[in-house]
C-alpha positions in Angstrom: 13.5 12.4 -20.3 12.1 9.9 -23.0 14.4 7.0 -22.3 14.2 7.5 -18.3 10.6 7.4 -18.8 10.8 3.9 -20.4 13.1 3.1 -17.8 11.0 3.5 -15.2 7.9 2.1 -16.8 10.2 -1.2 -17.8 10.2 -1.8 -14.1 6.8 -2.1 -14.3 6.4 1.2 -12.2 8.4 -0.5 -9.1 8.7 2.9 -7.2 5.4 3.3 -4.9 5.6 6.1 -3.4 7.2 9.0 -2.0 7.6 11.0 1.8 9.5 14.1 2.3 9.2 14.5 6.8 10.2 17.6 8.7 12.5 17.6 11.4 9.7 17.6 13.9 8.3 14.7 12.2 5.7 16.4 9.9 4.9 14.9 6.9 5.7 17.9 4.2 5.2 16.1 1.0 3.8 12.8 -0.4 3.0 11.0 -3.6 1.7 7.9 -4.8 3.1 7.0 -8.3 2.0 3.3 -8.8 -1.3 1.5 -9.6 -1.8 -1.9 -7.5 -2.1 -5.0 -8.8 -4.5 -6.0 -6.7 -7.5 -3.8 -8.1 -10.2 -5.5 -9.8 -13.1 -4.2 -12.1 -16.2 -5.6 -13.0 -19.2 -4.8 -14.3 -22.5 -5.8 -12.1 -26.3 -6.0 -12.7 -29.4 -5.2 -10.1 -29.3 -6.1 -7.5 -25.8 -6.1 -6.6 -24.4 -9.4 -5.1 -21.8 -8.2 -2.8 -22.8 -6.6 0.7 -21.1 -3.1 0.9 -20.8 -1.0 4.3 -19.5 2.1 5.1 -15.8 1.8 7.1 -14.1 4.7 8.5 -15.4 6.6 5.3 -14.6 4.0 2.7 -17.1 2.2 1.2 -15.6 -1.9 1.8 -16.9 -5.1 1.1 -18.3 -7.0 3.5 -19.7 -10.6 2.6 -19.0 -12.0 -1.1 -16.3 -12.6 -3.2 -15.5 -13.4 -6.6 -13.6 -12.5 -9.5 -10.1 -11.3 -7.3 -12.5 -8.8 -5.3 -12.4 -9.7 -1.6 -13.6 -9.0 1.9 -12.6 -5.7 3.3 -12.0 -4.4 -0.6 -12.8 -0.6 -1.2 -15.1 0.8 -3.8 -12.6 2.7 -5.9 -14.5 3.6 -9.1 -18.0 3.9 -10.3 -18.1 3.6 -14.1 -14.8 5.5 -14.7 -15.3 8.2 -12.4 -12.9 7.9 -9.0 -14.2 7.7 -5.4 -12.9 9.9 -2.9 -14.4 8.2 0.7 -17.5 7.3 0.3 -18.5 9.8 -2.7 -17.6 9.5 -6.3 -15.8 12.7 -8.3 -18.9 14.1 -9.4 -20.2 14.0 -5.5 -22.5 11.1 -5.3 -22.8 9.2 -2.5 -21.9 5.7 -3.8 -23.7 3.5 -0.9 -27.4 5.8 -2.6 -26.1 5.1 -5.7 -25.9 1.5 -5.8 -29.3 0.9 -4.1 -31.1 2.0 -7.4 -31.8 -0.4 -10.2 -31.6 2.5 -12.9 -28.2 3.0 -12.7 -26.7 -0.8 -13.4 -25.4 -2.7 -15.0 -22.0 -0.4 -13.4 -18.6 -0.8 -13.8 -17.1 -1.0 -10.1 -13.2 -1.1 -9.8 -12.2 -2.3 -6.3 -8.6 -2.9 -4.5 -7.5 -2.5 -1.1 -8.2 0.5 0.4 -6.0 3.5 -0.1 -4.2 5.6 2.2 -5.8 9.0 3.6 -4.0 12.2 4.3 -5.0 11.7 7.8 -3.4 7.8 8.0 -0.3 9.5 5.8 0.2 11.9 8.3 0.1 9.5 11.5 2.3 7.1 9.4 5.2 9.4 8.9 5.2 10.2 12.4 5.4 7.3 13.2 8.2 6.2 11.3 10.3 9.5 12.5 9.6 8.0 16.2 11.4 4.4 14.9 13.9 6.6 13.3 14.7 7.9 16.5 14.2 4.6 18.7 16.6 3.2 16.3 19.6 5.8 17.1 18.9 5.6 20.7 19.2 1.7 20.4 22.7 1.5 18.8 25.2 0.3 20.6 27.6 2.7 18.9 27.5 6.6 19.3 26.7 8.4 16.0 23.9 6.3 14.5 22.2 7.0 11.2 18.9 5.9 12.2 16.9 3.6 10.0 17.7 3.5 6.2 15.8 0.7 5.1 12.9 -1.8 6.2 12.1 -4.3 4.4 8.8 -7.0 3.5 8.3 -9.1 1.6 6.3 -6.8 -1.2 8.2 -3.5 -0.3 11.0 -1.7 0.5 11.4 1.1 2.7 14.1 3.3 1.9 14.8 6.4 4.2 17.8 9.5 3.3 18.2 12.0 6.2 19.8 15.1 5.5 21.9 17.1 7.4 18.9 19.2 8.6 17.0 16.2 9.4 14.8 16.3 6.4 13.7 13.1 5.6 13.4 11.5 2.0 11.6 8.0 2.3 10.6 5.7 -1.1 8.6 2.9 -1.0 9.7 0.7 -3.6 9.5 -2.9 -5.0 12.2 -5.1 -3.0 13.8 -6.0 -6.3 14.4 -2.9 -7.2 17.9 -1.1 -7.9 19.2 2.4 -7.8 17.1 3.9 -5.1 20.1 5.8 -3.3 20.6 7.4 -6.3 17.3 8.4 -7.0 16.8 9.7 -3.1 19.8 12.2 -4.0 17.9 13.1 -7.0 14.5 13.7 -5.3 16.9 15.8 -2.5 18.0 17.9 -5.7 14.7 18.6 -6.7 13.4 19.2 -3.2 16.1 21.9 -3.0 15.8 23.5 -6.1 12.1 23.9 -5.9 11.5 24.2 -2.4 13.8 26.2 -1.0 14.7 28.6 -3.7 11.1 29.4 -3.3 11.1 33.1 -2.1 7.0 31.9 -1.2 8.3 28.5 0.8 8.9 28.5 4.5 11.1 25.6 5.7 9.6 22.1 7.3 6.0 23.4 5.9 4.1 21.6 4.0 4.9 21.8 0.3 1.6 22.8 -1.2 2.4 22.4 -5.2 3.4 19.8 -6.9 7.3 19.3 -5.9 7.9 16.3 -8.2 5.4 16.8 -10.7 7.3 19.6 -11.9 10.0 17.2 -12.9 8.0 13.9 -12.7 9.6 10.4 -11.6 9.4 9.5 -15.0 12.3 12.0 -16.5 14.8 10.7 -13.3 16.9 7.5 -14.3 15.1 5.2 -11.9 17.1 2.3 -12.7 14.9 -1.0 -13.5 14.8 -4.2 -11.5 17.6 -6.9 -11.5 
């Protein structure tokens, strides 16, 4: 467990995230296990000189830049303590927050914004609709559908099981061993999942399916 731990961290933590989908296209498990590079934190005095509106719940920048934070940035942080929308942990509202002079200097960590469940959800429908567009556009019978897409910062990979199930990673491009690791994640998925007596198939998985054997102890092979 130790050594695959250093294994994966020596990649400098090249596996983004994971997506387990339902055969309907459901999104039935997801986790992010990576921190961006791109986040930045600072610490500001009163008055604050970035603007900072509210945006389909996120708190974003919208004029200023400096120190690696840019336009269209989210708030993620407030002195430590994570932001969840437009509220920190402990349930302030950050926009209120800000606007008073007795509570700088603060430490504000910003980055691009992050996913919500909603936007997760839409996503992996969406991909199970190319998964399908992409069988129906083969010129041979018997397609497996997409198994990888590819940018130039990620890498999609996507296992479909016999069921349908899918397993998708989101990975650095350079990184190696992610078949492997998709067969792993399968095993897991199985072990926990459906030897559940409490589990009912192509639900959603409501505990935490890899954190019970975390990405860290699985040999995740490091980049090349």
């Amino acid at each position: 467990g130790a050594a695959a731990g250093g294994a994966l961290r020596g990649s400098a933590m090249a596996i983004f995230s994971v997506y387990v989908v339902n055969k309907a296209g459901g999104l039935i498990y997801q986790l992010d296990h990576y921190a961006p590079r791109t986040e930045s934190e600072k610490t500001f005095a009163f008055p604050l000189d970035l603007v900072l509106r509210p945006h389909d719940e996120r708190v974003l920048v919208a004029f200023g830049q400096r120190d690696g934070i840019r336009v269209g940035h989210a708030v993620l942080a407030v002195n430590g303590l994570e932001v969840n929308g437009r509220f920190t942990a402990d349930g302030r509202d950050v926009l209120e927050y800000l606007s008073q002079a007795a509570h700088f200097p603060v430490a504000l960590r910003f980055g691009r914004p992050r996913l919500s469940s909603n936007e997760k959800l839409m996503l992996a429908s969406m991909f199970h609709s190319l998964f399908a567009i992409g069988s129906q556009l083969s010129p041979e019978p018997g397609s497996s559908g997409i198994e990888t897409l590819e940018t130039d910062t990620f890498k999609l990979h996507c296992y479909q099981t016999l069921t349908g199930i899918k397993f998708m990673v989101l990975a650095d491009p350079r990184q190696a061993g992610i078949e492997s690791l998709l067969r792993k994640i399968y095993e897991i998925y199985s072990d926990f999942a459906l030897k559940n007596p409490f589990y009912s198939l192509e639900m959603p998985i409501r505990y935490g399916l890899l954190s019970l054997t975390p990405l860290q102890t699985m040999q995740a092979p490091s980049t090349r």
